[in-house]
N, C-alpha and C positions, 0 to 999 in steps of 0.2 A: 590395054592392061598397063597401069601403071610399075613405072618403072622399078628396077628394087632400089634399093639406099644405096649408096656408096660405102659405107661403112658394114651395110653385109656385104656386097663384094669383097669386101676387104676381107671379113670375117671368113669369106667362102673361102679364100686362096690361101690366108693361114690354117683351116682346118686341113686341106687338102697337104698343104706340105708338111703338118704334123703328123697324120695318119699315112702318108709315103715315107715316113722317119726322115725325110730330109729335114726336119726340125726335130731334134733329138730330146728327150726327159732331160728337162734341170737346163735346158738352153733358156736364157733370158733374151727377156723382149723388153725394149725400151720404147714407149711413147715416142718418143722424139727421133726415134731410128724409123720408125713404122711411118712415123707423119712424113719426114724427108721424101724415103725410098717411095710413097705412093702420093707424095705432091699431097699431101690433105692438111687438115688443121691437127692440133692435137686431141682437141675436143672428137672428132672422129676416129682417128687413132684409137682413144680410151673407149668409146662404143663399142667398137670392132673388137677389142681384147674380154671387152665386159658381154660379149654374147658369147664369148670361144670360153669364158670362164661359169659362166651359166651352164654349158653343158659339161663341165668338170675336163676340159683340155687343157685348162692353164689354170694357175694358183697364185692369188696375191698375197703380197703379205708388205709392211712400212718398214722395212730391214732390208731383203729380197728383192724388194720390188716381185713383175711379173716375171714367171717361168713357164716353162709346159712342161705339164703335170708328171708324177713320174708314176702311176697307177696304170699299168698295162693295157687294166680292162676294157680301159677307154678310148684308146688307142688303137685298138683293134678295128682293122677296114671289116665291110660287111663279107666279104671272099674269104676272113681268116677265123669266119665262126663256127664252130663245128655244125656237124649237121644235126641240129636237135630233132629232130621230127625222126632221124634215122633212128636215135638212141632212143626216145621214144617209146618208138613202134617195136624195139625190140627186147624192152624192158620185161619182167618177170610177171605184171601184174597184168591181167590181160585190160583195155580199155572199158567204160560201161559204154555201150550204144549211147548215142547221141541222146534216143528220146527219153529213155533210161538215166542219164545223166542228168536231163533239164528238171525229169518229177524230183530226183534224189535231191535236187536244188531249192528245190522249190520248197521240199519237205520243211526248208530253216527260213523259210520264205517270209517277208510281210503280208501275206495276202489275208483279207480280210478273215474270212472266215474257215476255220480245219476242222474235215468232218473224216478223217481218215488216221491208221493210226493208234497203236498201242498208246493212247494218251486219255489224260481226266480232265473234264472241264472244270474252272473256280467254281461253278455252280456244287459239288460235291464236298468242297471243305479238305481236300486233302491239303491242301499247305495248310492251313489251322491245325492239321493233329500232327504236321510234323513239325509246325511249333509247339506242338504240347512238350515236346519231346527236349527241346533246344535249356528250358530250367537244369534237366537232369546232366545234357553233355554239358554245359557250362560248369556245374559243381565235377564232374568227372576230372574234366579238362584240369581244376585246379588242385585238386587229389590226386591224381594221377601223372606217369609220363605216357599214358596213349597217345600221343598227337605224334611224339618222338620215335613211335614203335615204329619198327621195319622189318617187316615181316612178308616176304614174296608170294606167302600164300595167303596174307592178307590178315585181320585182328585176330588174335587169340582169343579173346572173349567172342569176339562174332559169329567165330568157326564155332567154338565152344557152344551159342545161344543156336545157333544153325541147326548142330546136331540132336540137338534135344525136338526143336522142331519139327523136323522131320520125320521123326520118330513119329509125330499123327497120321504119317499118313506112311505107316508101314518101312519105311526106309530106319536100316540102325546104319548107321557111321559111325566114326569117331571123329572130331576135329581135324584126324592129321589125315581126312578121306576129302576135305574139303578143299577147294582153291576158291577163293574171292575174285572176281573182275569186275569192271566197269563195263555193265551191259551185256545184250546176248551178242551184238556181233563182236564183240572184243574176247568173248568166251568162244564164238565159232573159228573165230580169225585162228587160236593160241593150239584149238584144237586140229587146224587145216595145217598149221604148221610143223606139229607134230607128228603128224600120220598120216595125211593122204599125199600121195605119189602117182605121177605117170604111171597107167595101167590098171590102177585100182577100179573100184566100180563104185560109185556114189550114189544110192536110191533113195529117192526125195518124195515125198506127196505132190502130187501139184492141181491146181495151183500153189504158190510158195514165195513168201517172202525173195527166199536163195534164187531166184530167174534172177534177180536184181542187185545178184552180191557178187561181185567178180571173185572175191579169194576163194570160190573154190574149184570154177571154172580153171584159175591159174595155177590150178596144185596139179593139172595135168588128170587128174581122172576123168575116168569115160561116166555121163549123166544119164542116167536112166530114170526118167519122172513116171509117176504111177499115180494115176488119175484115183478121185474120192468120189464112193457115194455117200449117204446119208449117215452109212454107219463108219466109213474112215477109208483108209489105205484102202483099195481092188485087192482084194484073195489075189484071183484069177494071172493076172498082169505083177503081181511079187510075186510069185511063185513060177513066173517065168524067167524075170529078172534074178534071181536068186540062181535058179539054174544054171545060166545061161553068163554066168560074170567070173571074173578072176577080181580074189581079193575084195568084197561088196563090205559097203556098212549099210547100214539102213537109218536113213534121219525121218523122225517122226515129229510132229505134234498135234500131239494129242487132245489136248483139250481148249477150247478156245480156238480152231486152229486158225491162223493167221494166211489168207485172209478171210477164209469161207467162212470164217466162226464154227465150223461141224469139229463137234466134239465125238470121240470115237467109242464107240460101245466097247462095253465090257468084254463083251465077245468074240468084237473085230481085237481087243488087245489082246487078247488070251490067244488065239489062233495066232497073230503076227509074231509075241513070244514063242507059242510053240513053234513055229517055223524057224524062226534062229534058234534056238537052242537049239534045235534037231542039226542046224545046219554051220552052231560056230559059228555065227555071224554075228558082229559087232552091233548094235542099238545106241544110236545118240539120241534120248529123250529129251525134245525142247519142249519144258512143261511151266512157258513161262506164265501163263493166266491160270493156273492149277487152285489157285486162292478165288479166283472170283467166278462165283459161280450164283444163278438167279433162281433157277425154281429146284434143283438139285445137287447132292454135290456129285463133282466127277468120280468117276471109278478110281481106283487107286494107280497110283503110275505103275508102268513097268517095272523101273529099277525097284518096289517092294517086293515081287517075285523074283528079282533075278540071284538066284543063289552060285553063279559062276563068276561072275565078274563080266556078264557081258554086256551090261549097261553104263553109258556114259550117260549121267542126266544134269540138265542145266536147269536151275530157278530163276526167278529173278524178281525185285519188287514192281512196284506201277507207279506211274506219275513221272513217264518220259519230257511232259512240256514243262514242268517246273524244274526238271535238271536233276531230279533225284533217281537216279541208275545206279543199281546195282547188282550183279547177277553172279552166281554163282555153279560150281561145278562139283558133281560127285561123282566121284569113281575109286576102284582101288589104289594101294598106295602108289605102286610101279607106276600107275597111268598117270599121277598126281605129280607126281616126284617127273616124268617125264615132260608134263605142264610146267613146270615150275622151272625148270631147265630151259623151256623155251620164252617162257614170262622173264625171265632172268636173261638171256642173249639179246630179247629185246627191250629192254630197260623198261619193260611195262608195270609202272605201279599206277596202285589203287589208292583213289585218295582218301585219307584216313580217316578225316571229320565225314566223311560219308558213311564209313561205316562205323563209326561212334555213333552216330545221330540212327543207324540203323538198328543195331545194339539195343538202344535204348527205346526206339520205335515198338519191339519185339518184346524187350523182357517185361516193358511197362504194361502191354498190351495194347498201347493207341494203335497199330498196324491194324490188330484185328477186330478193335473196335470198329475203326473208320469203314472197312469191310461188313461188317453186320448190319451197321447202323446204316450206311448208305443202298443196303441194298432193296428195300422197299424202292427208295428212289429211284435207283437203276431201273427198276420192273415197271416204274411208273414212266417214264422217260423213254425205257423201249416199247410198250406198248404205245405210246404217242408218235414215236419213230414210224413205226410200222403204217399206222394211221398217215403221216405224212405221206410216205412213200406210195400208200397206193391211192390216197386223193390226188399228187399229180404227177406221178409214176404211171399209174394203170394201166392208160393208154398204150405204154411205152416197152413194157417190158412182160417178161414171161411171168406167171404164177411165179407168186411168191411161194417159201418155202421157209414160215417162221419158226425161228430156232431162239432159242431165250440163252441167247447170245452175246460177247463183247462187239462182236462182229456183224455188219447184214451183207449178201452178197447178192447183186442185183445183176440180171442180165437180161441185157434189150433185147429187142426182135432185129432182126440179122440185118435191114436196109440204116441202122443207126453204130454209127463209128464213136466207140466212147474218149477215141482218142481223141477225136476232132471236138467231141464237146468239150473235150477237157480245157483245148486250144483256145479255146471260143471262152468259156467261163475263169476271167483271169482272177477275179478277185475270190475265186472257190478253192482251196484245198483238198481234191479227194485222189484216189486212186484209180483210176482206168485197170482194168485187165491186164492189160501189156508189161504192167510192174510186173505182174506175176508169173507169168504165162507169154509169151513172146508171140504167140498165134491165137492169141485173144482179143478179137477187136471190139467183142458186146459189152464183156461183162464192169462191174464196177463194185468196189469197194466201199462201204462207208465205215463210219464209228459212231452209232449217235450219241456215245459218253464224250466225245472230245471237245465237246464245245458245247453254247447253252442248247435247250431243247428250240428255242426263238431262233437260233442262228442256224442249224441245224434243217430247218423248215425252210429259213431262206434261201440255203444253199440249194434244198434240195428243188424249189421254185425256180431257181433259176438253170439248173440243171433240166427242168422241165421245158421249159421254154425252149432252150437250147435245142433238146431231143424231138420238138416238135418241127424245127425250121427244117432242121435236115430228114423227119417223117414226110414232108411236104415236096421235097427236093426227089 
């Protein structure tokens, strides 16, 4: 092994006596003191200083000359680090498992192709209609001070065009019933922080986005998931969990549900409402896909019946991959005002040309053009979906179960691990099971709106291929 330099020796034994403080901040170091004391040239000397200044232990300056530096942090031996991995591990937020982390990473990932996912592919035209929109906030913007507004519960005119909205589909509010956020988990997050506690009981559909949201595992309540069939939420398995909990809320969604796509009957929500009302129990409606609907529309949400105050419901727009998010909350005023309290301790605002641009999305009408207009194409794209899926799916997986759907949910025959294909298929974007569901190793998630119908097929071929090596194995 070749030997090391003489001038990192050098450098080694000044680092060593600076970090033992026998060389104290603000002690100067002369070249020509350094050259003497270790026999060398000065030319080595100035090396040796210029590697100990590289890692910020010494500081030059043509006044000063060299010093050792007087910033603590750097000075610090490896013995006087705190123990982060301690504090860490004992922080408030609980960790996300490993495999759970890497999809959540992945989700902002480059990877060629993303067939998963509340997202629209450019084949749709949604950035073109919310540039239809950008004329109108431009003349806003110079008429008005909207951009200056600060408002914690987000635009007055927004809240204002919201409310009227709503109003189609059974829901009356007022403005001051509304809170604006960025997105659903920033709306889940605001409401985890305000109401759930150690001891509570938290009952979720599942499969479910929430297996893969730590804030609410770290709010300390106890998780009770309640399996879906075709028509939504199990009767049977709520009506046990309801029983059987101290302090329950019941988080639903309803329509589109994320990620099986099963939209819940009429009937399944009529009975789920009768059972909380009867029982005082709290209802968080996530009715974020409530607008996009292909051969029917959805039944009316919950919060349109609810005449107590026992529904908290969240909206929200679409077109998560081009960055326009934004999601909204209704509830009464006390629960609003208690939102806002917590929006406000944690400095969380909503950015305002978003909901300018949103505003004007709405009142023009381009939101629910782009919805009308595209949705032939939806219906033509899922039916080509489905086609994909079982030319070279088939083999692979159980009877389909098609739903005219945002969503398709696929699950293999039990000797094929979706996690391992997932492993395997690097340049694919999709969801395995295990996002959802933690003891799901078949099933899988697609979207076939999130990308072209062409890329969409590729994915799903190579996903085929995949599920054949380990059929074989």
């Amino acid at each position: 092994m070749r030997e090391k330099s003489l001038y990192l020796k050098i450098a080694d034994h000044l680092r060593e006596l600076i970090l033992n403080g026998d060389l104290r901040p603000s002690t100067k170091l002369s070249q020509r003191i350094i050259a003497k004391q270790y026999n060398v040239s000065k030319k080595t000397a100035y090396d040796a200083l210029a590697v100990l200044e590289a890692e910020g232990l010494v500081a030059s300056s043509p006044r000063s000359g060299t010093i050792v530096s007087n910033n603590p942090w750097l000075l610090l031996k490896d013995g006087d680090t705190p123990d982060w991995k301690n504090y860490l591990e004992k922080g408030q937020q609980t960790p996300s498992k490993d495999k759970i982390f890497g999809l959540m990473t992945d989700l902002s990932s480059n990877r060629k192709i993303h067939v998963s996912g509340p997202r629209v592919g450019a084949d749709f035209g949604y950035a073109s209609v919310i540039s239809k929109a950008m004329p109108h906030v431009m003349k806003r913007l110079e008429k008005t001070n909207d951009l200056n507004q600060i408002n914690i519960k987000g635009l007055d005119s927004l809240r204002e065009t919201l409310s009227v909205r709503l109003e189609k589909y059974g829901i009356n509010v007022t403005a001051e019933e509304i809170l604006i956020t960025t997105g659903m988990s920033e709306s889940l997050a605001i409401i985890t922080r305000a109401f759930l506690c150690t001891g509570m009981t938290f009952i979720h559909d599942t499969p479910s986005l929430l297996n893969s949201m730590q804030l609410i595992h770290s709010s300390g309540v106890n998780i009770v998931r309640v399996p879906l069939d075709s028509y939504g939420m199990m009767i049977e398995p709520l009506t046990k969990a309801l029983k059987n909990s101290f302090l329950p809320i019941v988080y639903i969604n309803p329509a589109n549900q994320y990620p099986t796509g099963i939209s819940y009957s009429k009937t399944r929500r009529d009975k789920i409402m009768s059972m909380c009302t009867y029982a005082k129990v709290p209802v968080l409606e996530n009715d974020m896909l409530r607008e996009f609907w292909l051969d029917k529309p959805h039944p009316m949400p919950m919060k349109a019946f609810d005449k107590g105050g026992l529904v908290i419901y969240i909206g929200c727009t679409i077109g998560v991959n081009i960055g326009f998010k934004l999601s909204w909350i209704v509830a009464s005023r006390n629960i609003i005002r208690r939102l806002v309290d917590v929006k406000t301790q944690y400095d969380i605002n909503t950015n305002t040309f978003l909901q300018i641009t949103a505003d004007e999305l709405f009142k023009n009408g381009y939101y629910d053009e782009f919805i009308e207009n595209s949705r032939p194409l939806f219906l033509e794209t899922l039916e080509r979906a489905y086609a994909v899926i079982e030319k070279y799916l088939g083999a692979f997986i159980q009877p389909l179960q098609k739903r005219y759907s945002y969503y398709i949910w696929v699950t293999f025959v039990e000797n094929i691990d979706t996690i391992k294909i997932y492993e395997e298929c690097r340049d694919i974007m999709f969801l395995p099971g295990y996002f959802f569901d933690n003891t799901d190793l078949h099933g899988l998630h697609l979207a076939p709106f999130a990308d072209t119908i062409e890329n969409f097929e590729e994915a799903v071929k190579v996903i085929a291929s995949s599920a054949a090596k380990f059929m074989k194995s």
